[in-house]
Residue, then its C-alpha position, 0 to 999 in steps of 0.5 A: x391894604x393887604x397889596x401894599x403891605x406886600x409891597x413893602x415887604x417885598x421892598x425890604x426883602x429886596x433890599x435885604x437880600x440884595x445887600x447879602x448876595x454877591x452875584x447878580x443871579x441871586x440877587x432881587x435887583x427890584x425896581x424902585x418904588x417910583x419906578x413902580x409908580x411910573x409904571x401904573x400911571x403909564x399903564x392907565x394912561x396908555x389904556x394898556x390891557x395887553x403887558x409884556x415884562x421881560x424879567x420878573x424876578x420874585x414879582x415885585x414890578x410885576x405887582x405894580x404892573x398887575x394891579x393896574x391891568x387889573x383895572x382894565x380887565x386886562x393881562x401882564x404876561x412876565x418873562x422869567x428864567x431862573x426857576x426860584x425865583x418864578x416860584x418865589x413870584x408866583x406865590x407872592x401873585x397869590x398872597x396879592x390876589x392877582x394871580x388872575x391878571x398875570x400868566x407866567x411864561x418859563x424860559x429865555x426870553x430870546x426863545x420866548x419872544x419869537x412865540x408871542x402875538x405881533x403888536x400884541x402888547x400895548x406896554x412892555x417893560x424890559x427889566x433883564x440881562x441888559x447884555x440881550x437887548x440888542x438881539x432881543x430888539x427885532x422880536x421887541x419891536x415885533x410885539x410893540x402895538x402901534x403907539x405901544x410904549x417900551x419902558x427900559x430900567x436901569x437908563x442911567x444907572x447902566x447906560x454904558x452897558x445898553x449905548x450903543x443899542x439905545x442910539x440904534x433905536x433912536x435912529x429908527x424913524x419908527x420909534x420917538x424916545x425920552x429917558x425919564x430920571x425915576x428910579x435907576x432911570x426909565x427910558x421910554x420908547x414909543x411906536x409912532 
């Protein structure tokens, strides 16, 4: 299958690449593959036809949300700012065939948030500069559809750097969440 071939690839790319660069703008920082996984499943059960992803990087999780939209007849809108690597994802949309299910959006995504539709989004996940979420959560929980899902990666592996917003999401009566131990950590936070 030539999706999972690319996949793969991608993973090994990332990794590889990842090991060679020394600041965090050059690098992948893909998420897991059981990352990926969780997010096809959640995606099907949710019925989400209507995907948010805030850092696209070269596309890899965008692939794994993609291909389960596709099954919906739905759409994943990604956020991402640093040109390369749009370009870099957008080719590897191609070479998937899943160009169709997936608009690109170019920017920060603190601006690029505040145009997007309220509760227009089923799912969102949230994989960027952890240093924003805070200020980003306003616009976030704008978007979020009643009984939507917000997955959050690197839970555990960056904690410390997103404690203080997590513990002001979870006194919000609005929002019930769990943390996940997949991948760098998944932490799920739904609508009710």
């Amino acid at each position: 299958m030539a999706l999972e071939q690319l996949k793969r690839e991608l993973e090994q790319f990332g990794e590889y690449n990842d090991s060679q660069q020394q600041t965090r703008g050059s690098k992948m920082l893909n998420i897991t593959r059981d990352t990926g996984e969780l997010l096809a499943v959640l995606v099907q059960t949710r019925g989400a036809d209507a995907v948010l992803e805030i850092g696209t990087s070269n596309g890899y999780s965008t692939l794994w949300l993609a291909e389960a939209v596709r099954r919906l007849d739905g759409r994943v809108t990604t956020i991402e700012l640093d040109e390369g690597k749009r370009v870099m994802a957008a080719a590897n949309f191609q070479r998937a065939g899943l160009g169709p299910w997936i608009t690109q959006l170019a920017g920060e995504a603190g601006a690029l948030l505040a145009e997007l539709p309220t509760e227009g989004y089923q799912l969102i996940f949230l994989d960027s500069d952890r240093q924003h979420y805070r200020t980003w959560w306003p616009q976030i929980r704008r978007l979020l559809a009643p009984r939507g899902l917000l997955v959050v990666d690197n839970a555990i592996s960056h904690r410390d750097e997103m404690v203080e917003w997590m513990s002001e999401v979870q006194r919000d009566p609005a929002f019930q969440s769990t943390l996940v131990p997949v991948g760098k950590g998944e932490w799920l936070v739904v609508r009710l």
